[in-house]
N, C-alpha and C positions, 0 to 999 in steps of 0.2 A: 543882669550881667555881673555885677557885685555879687548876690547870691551862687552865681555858679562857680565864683572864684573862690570864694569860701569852704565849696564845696568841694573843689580842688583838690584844695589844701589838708583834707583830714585824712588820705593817705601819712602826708610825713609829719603830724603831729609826733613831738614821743611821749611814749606812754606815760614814764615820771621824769618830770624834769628834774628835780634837786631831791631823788632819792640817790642813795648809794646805790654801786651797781654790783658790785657782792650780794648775792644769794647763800641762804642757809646751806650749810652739807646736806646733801642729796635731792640738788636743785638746780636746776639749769637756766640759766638766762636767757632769754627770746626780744625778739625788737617787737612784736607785736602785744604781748602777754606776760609781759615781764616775767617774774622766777615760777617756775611750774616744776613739778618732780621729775627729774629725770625718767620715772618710767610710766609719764603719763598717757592717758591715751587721747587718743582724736576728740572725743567730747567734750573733756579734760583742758583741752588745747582752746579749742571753740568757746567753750565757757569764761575761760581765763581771758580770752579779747571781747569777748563783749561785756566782761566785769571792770576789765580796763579800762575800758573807752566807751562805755555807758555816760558818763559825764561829759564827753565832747561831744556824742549827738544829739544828746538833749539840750545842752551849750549851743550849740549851729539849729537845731529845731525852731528854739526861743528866738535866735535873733532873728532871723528867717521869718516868724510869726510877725515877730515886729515892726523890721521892715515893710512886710506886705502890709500891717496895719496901716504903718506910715504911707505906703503908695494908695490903698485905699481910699485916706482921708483927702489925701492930696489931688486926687482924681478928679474932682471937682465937677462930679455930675458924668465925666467922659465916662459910657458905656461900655467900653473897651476895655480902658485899664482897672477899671472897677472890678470887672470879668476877668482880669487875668490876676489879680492879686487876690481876690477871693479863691479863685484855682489853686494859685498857691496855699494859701492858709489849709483848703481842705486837702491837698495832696501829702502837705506836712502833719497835720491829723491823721491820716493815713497812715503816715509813714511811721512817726508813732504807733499807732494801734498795732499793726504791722511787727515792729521791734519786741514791742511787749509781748506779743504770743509767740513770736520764735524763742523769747526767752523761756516763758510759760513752758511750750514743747519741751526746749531740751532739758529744764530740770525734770518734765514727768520723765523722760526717757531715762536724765540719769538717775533716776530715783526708782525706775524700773530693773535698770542694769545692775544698781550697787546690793538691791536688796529684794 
């Protein structure tokens, strides 16, 4: 229950808290990706949020790992909960692995596109 509240939550995280919100000339401001080039494109956009916010869900990953350690340990032989907090551990390994090759992918793409 606490883990799904968390998870909630990382829609309205912001990107940078106590950065300035002025962007360089010829750069525009986004609530998801903060400053990107005014004439950038959809990859461009897509890369720039998961460059941002790469650090919250491996932040929410970890604690999420932990907690289920924590319910693991705590489990205390009960087969049930033992089973659903190892579930969790490997769906967040997943979800990891997972992140990491969408990122993998769109750099070969941008790296196909740019050159």
């Amino acid at each position: 229950m606490i883990i799904q509240f968390l998870l909630s939550l990382i829609p309205f995280l912001p990107t940078r808290v106590f950065a300035d919100t002025g962007c360089p000339s010829g750069q525009s401001q986004t609530v998801l990706a903060g400053c990107v080039a005014s004439n950038a494109t959809f990859l461009q956009y897509v890369n720039a949020i998961l460059n941002q916010n790469t650090a919250y869900i491996i932040t929410v990953a970890v604690i999420i790992i932990v907690a289920s350690g924590i319910q693991y340990m705590l489990a205390l032989g009960s087969a049930g909960e033992q089973g659903k907090a190892k579930q969790r551990i490997v769906s967040v390994i997943v979800g990891i692995i997972f992140f990491t090759l969408i990122r993998f992918v769109l750099s070969l793409i941008g790296n196909g596109l740019n050159g």
